[in-house]
N, C-alpha and C positions, 0 to 999 in steps of 0.2 A: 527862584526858577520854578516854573512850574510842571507839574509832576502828578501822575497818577495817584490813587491812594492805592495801599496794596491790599490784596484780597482781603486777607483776614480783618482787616480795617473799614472794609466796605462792606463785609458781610456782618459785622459786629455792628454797625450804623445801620445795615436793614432788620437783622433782628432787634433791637433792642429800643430803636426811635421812630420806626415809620417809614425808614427810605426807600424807595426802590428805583431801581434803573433800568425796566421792562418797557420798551415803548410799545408792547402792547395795549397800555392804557393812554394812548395819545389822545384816539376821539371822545375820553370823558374827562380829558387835564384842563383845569383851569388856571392860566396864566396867575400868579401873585400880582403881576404889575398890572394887571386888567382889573385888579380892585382899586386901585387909586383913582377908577372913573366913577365918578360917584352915581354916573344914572344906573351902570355896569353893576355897581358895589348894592344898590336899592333896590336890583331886579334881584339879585343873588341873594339877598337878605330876604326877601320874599318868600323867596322857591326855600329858603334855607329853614323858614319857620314851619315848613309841610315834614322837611324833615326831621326836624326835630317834635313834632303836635305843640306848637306854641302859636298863640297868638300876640306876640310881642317882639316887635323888630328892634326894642331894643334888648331883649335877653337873646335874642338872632345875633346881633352882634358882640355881644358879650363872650356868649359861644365862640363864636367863630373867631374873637382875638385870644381865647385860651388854648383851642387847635393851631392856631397860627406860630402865636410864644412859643410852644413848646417842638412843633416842626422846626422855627429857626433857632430858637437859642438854644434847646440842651444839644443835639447833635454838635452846633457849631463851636459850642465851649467846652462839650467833651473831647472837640477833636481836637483843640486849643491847650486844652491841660494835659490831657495823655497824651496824643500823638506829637503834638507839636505842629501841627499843621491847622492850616486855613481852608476853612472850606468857602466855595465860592456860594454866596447867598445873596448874590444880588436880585432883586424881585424879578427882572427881565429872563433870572436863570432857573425861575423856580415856580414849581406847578401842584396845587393842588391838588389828590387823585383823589377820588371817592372811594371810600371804603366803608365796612359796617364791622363790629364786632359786640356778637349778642344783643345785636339790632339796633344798636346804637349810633350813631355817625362818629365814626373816626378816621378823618384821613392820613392818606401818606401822605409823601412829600417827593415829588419825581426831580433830580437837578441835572437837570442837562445836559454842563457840561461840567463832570467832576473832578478835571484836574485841580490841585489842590498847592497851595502855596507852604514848602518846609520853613520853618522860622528857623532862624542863626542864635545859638545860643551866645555868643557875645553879646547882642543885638536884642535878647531875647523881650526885654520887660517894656523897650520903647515899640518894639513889636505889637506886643501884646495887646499896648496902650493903641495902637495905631488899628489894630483889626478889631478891638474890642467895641471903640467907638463906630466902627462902620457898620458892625453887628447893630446896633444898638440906633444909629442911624434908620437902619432899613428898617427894625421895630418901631423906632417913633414916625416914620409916615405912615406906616399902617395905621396905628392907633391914633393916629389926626383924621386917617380919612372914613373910620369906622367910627367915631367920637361927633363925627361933624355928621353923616348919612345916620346913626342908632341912635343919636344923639343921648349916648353914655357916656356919663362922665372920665377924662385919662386916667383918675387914680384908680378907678377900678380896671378899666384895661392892663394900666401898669402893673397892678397887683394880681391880676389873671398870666402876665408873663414871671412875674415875681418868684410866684410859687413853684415853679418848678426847676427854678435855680437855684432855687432853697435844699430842693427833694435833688436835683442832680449833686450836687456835691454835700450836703449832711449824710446822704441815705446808699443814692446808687455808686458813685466813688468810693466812698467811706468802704463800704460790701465788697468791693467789686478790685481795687486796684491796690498793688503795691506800696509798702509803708514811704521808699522812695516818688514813687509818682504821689501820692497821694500829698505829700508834703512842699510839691508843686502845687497840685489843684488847692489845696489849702490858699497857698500864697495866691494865687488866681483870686480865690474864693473872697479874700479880705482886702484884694485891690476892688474888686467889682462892687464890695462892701465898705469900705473905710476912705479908701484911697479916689477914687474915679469921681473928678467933678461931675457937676450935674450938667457944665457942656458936651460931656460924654452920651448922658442920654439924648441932648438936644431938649433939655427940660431943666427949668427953673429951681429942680430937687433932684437928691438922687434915690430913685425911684426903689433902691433893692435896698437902701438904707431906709427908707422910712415905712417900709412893710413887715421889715425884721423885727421880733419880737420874743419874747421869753414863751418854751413851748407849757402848756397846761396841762393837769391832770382833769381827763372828763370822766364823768359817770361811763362806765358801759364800754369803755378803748382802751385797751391793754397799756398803749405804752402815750406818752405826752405831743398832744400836737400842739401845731402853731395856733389859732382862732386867728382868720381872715379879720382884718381891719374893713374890710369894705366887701358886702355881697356881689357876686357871679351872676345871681338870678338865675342860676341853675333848675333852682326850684318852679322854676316857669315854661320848663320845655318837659317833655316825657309824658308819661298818662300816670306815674307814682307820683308825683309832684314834690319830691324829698328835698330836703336840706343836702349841701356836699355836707360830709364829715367835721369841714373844719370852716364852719357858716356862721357870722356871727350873730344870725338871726333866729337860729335855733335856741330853744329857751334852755337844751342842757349845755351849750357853750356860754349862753349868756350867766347862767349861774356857774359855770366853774372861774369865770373872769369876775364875778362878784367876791367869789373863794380868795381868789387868788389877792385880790383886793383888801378885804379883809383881814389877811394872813400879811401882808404888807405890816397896815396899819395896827396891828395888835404888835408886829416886831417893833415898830417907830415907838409905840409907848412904851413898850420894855427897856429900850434903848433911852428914853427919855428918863 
C-alpha cells in the first residue's frame, strides 16, 4: 500500500542526498525521462559542458551519469535498507534541479510524487529482489542512452554508479545506523554484491561485483581507498584539471597498485 514517507525520513533524504520537494524550482527541473531523447540528451550535454569549462561531451556525460547514480541509487537503497520502503524512481517521476555548491554543479533531485511503497517483512527479500532490479532497470536505460549520445563506454558509467554504493553502505551506514539495521544493510549490501544476477542489472555482468576490489594504501590519504578500475574524466572539466582521489590515472594511485602488486608477489614466493 502506498503511503507517505514520514517527516523525519524526508527530511534525512533532503539533507543528506540532494532531495527536495519545493516546487519552487519547477521552471528550472529537468524531466529524467526527457534524457532518453537523444537530440534532447545532445542539446543538454552541450549546454552541460559550459557548465562544467569542458570541452568534451564525452566527460559531459561521464559527469552527468555520476550525478545521476548517485540522485537514484544511494537515496533509493538507503531507503530500502533502513526504512524499508520504496521510493518511487521512475524517470517520468523524477526531475533534475540545478544547483551549485562551491561553484561546482551539483544537482538535486525533485520526485514528485513521493508516496512510498512499505515492504512486508515476510515477503521481504523477494521484495527486495523485485524493487532492486527496477532500481537498476531505470539506471541501465540512462547509461544506454548517455553511452550511445557521449559515446562512453557502460563500464565506466557503471562504475561512476558503482562507487557510491560502495561509499553508501562501507562508510555512510556503517557511521550512521544501528548495529541492528546495519546488519540488514550488510545483507542488502552482499545480495547487490554476490547474490543479484547480471539480469538484475539488465547487463551481461554484474556491474557492483566487477568494480569491487581490495582498498590500498596511497602516499599522502590517511586511510585505504578503493582505485577506480576505469577513469570519470573528471579531470577534463573544471579550470584545476585534477585527478578525483581514487583515479587510476593518477601516477600516486598507479604506483600504490604497483605496491600492492609487488607485496602479492613477494607473499606468493614465501609461500612457495
Amino acid at each position: 500500500m502506498l503511503q507517505p514517507l514520514m517527516d523525519k525520513e524526508k527530511d534525512y533524504l533532503e539533507t543528506n542526498f540532494r532531495i527536495v520537494n519545493q516546487k519552487e524550482f519547477e521552471d528550472n527541473m529537468v524531466s529524467m525521462a526527457s534524457l532518453l531523447d537523444e537530440d534532447f540528451l545532445k542539446a543538454y550535454l552541450i549546454q552541460l559542458k559550459v557548465e562544467l569549462k569542458s570541452d568534451s561531451l564525452f566527460a559531459a556525460g561521464s559527469q552527468l551519469m555520476k550525478k545521476l547514480g548517485f540522485l537514484l541509487a544511494v537515496p533509493t537503497l538507503y531507503s530500502l535498507s533502513v526504512y524499508h520502503k520504496c521510493l518511487p524512481i521512475q524517470l517520468e517521476n523524477c526531475f533534475l534541479v540545478p544547483a551549485h555548491n562551491n561553484g561546482k554543479w551539483i544537482p538535486n533531485m525533485f520526485i514528485k510524487d513521493l508516496a512510498v511503497m512499505q515492504m512486508n517483512g515476510k515477503n521481504r527479500e523477494e521484495e527486495r529482489n523485485f524493487y532492486v532490479k527496477n532500481l537498476f532497470n531505470t539506471i541501465q536505460t540512462l547509461i544506454h542512452a548517455i553511452s550511445n549520445v557521449a559515446k562512453v563506454p557502460k563500464p565506466i558509467l557503471w562504475e561512476n554508479v558503482a562507487i557510491y554504493i560502495y561509499w553508501l553502505y562501507e562508510e555512510k551506514m556503517k557511521a550512521e545506523i544501528g548495529s541492528g539495521e546495519f546488519n540488514q544493510a550488510i545483507s542488502d549490501f552482499n545480495y547487490l554484491l554476490q547474490e543479484a544476477s547480471a539480469e538484475t542489472y539488465q547487463e551481461t555482468f554484474n556491474p557492483i561485483t566487477r568494480f569491487y576490489s581490495v582498498k590500498r594504501d596511497v602516499e599522502g590519504i590517511e586511510d585505504p581507498i578503493r582505485i577506480r578500475r576505469t577513469c570519470c574524466f573528471y579531470y577534463e572539466t573544471g579550470e584545476d584539471r585534477d585527478f578525483c582521489s581514487t583515479c587510476p590515472k593518477s601516477k600516486v594511485n598507479q604506483e600504490a597498485c604497483r605496491a600492492t602488486k609487488r607485496k602479492l608477489l613477494n607473499q606468493m614466493n614465501v609461500v612457495k
